[in-house]
C-alpha positions in Angstrom: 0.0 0.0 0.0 1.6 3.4 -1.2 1.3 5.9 1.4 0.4 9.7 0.2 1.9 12.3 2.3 0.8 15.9 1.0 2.4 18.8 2.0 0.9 22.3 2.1 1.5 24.1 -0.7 3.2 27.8 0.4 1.9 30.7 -2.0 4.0 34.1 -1.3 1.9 37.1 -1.7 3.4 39.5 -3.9 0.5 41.2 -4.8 1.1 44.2 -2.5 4.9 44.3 -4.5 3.0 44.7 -7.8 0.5 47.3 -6.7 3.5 49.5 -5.6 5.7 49.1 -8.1 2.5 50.4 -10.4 2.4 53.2 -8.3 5.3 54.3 -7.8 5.9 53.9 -12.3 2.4 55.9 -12.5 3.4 58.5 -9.8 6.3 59.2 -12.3 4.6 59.2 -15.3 2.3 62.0 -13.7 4.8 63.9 -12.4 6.3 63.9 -16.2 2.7 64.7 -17.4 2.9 67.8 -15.0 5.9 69.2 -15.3 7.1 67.8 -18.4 10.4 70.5 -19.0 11.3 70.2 -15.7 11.2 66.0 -16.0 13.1 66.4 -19.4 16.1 68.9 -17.5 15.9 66.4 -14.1 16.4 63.4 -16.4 19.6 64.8 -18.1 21.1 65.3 -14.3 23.6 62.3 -14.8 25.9 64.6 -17.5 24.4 68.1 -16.7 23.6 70.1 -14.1 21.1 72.8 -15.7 18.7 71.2 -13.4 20.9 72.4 -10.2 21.2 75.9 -11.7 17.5 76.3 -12.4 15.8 74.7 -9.1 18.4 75.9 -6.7 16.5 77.9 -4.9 15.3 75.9 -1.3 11.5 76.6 -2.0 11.5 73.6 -4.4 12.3 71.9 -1.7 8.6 71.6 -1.0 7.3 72.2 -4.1 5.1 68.8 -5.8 7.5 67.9 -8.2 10.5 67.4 -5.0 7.3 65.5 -3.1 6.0 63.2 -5.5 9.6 62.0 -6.6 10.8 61.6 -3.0 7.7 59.4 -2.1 9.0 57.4 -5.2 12.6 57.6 -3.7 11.1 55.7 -0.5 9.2 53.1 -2.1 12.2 52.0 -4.3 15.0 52.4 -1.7 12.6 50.6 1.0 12.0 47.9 -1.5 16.1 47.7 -2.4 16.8 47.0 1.1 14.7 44.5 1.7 15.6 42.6 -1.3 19.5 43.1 -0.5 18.5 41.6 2.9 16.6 39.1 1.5 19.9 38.3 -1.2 21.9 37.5 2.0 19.5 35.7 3.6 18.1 38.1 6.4 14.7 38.7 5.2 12.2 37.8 3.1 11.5 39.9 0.1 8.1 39.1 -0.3 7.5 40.1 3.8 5.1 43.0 3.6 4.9 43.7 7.1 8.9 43.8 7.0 8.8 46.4 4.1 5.9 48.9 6.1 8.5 48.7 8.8 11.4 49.4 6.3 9.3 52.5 5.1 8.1 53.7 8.1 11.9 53.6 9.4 13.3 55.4 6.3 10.3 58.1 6.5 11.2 59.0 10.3 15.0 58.4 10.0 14.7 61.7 6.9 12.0 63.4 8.8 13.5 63.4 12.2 17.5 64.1 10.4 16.1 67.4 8.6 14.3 68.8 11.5 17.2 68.4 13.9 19.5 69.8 11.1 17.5 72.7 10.3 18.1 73.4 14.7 21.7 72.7 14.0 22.2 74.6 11.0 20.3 78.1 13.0 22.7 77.4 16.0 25.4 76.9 14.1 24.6 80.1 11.4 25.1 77.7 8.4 21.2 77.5 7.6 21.4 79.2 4.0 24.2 76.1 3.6 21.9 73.6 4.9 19.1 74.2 3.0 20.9 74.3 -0.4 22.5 70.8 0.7 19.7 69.4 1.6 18.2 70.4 -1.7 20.7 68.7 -3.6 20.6 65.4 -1.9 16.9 65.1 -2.4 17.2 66.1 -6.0 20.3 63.1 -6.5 18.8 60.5 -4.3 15.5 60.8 -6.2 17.2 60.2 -9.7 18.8 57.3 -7.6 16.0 56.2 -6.6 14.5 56.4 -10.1 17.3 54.6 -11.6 16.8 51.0 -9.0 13.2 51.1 -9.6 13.4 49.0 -12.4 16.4 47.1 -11.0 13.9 46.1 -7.9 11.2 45.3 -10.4 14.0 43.1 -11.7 15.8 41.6 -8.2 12.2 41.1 -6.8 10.4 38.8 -9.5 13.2 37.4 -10.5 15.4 34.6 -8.2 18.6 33.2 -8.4 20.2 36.5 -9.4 23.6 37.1 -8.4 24.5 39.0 -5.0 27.2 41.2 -6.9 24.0 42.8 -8.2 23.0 44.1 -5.0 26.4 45.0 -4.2 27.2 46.6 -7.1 24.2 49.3 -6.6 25.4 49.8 -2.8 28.4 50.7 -4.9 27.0 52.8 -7.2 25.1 55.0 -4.3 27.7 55.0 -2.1 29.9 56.9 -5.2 27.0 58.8 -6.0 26.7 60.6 -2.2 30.2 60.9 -2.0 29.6 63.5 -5.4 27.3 64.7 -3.9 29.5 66.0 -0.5 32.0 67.4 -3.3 30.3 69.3 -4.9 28.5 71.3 -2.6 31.2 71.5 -0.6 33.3 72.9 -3.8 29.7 75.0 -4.4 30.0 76.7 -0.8 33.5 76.3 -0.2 33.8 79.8 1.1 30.9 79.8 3.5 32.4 76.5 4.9 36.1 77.7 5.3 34.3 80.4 7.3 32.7 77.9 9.9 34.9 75.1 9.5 34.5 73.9 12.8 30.8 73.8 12.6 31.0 72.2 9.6 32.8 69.3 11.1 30.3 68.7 14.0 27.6 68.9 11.2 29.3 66.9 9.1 30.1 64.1 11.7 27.0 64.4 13.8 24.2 64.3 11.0 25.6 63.1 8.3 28.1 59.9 9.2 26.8 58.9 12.4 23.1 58.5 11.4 24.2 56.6 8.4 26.6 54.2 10.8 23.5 53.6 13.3 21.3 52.8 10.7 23.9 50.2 8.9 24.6 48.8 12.4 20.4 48.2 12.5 20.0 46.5 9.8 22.7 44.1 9.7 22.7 43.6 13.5 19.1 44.2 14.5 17.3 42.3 11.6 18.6 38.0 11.3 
C-alpha cells in the first residue's frame, strides 16, 4: 500500500509588491505629465547640471514635483533594502509587514535628520548652507531612486540572481553621495572655510553617524 503524504502548498503574496511598483511607475509618469520641462532637465542630471542651476532655490524643496519623486525615492529604496536583505539571507523579500517597517523607518530616519539639522544649521549660522545641501541630496537621491526602480522590479520577481548585483548598486550610491559631498562642498567652499568647525560637527554628527546607526540596524538588529 503506497502511502500519500501531502504537503501544504506555500503561495508568497506578492500582490502588494505589484500594486506599488505600479504606483510608484504611474506616480512618475504623472509627475512627467505635470511638469514635463522640468522631467526632461531632471532626467539629463547624470551629465548636466542645468537642473541644479535652475531649481536651486530651497522653496523647491517643498514644491510637488520634490514631493511626488521623493515618495518614489522611498518606495524603491525601501524595497532595495529589503531585497538586499533578502539576497543574503536576512529577510524575506516578499514580507510586507517587514517592508511597512522598512518604510516607516526610512520616513522617520529623513524626517526626524532634517528637523534636527535645520536646529543645528540656526545654532550653528550655516542654515542658508543647509538648506541648499539638503536640496541637492533630495534632487540626487531621487534620480537614484528612479534609476533601482526598475532594477527592484528586476531583483524582486526574479530569483537566483547574483549577489554582486545588489552589491554593485550599494556601490554605485555610495559613489553617487560621496559626489554629492564634493560638490556642494566645492559649491559653498567659502561659506564653509568660514565655519569650518561647525561644519565638522555637522558633518560628523548628521551626516556619518546617522548613516553608521542605521547600517549597524540592519545588519545587526534584523537576522
Amino acid at each position: 500500500m503506497i502511502e500519500n503524504v501531502l504537503h501544504p502548498r506555500i503561495l508568497e503574496n506578492k500582490d502588494w509588491a505589484t500594486l506599488l511598483f505600479v504606483l510608484s511607475f504611474a506616480t512618475i509618469a504623472l509627475t512627467k505629465s505635470v511638469f514635463e520641462n522640468r522631467f526632461v532637465d531632471f532626467a539629463k542630471l547624470i551629465y548636466s547640471d542645468k537642473y541644479i542651476n535652475i531649481y536651486k532655490d530651497s522653496s523647491h524643496l517643498k514644491s510637488g514635483f520634490t514631493i511626488a519623486l521623493f515618495l518614489v525615492q522611498i518606495i524603491s529604496f525601501a524595497f532595495f533594502i529589503q531585497l538586499t536583505l533578502s539576497y543574503f539571507g536576512r529577510a524575506s523579500k516578499t514580507d510586507w509587514i517587514l517592508y511597512i517597517q522598512i518604510t516607516t523607518f526610512l520616513i522617520y530616519f529623513v524626517l526626524t535628520k532634517y528637523l534636527i539639522e535645520k536646529i543645528i544649521a540656526v545654532a550653528f549660522n550655516i542654515d542658508e548652507f543647509v538648506e541648499h545641501f539638503n536640496l541637492q541630496k533630495v534632487i540626487y537621491r531621487s534620480y537614484i531612486g528612479l534609476f533601482i526602480l526598475p532594477i527592484n522590479v528586476i531583483l524582486f520577481y526574479y530569483d537566483n540572481l547574483s549577489r554582486m548585483i545588489p552589491l554593485l548598486i550599494i556601490g554605485i550610491i555610495l559613489i553617487a553621495n560621496t559626489l554629492i559631498y564634493f560638490v556642494s562642498i566645492k559649491n559653498y567652499q567659502n561659506l564653509i572655510f568660514s565655519k569650518l568647525l561647525y561644519f565638522i560637527l555637522y558633518l560628523c554628527a548628521l551626516e556619518i553617524a546617522p548613516y553608521y546607526f542605521m547600517y549597524y540596524w540592519f545588519t545587526k538588529g534584523i537576522a
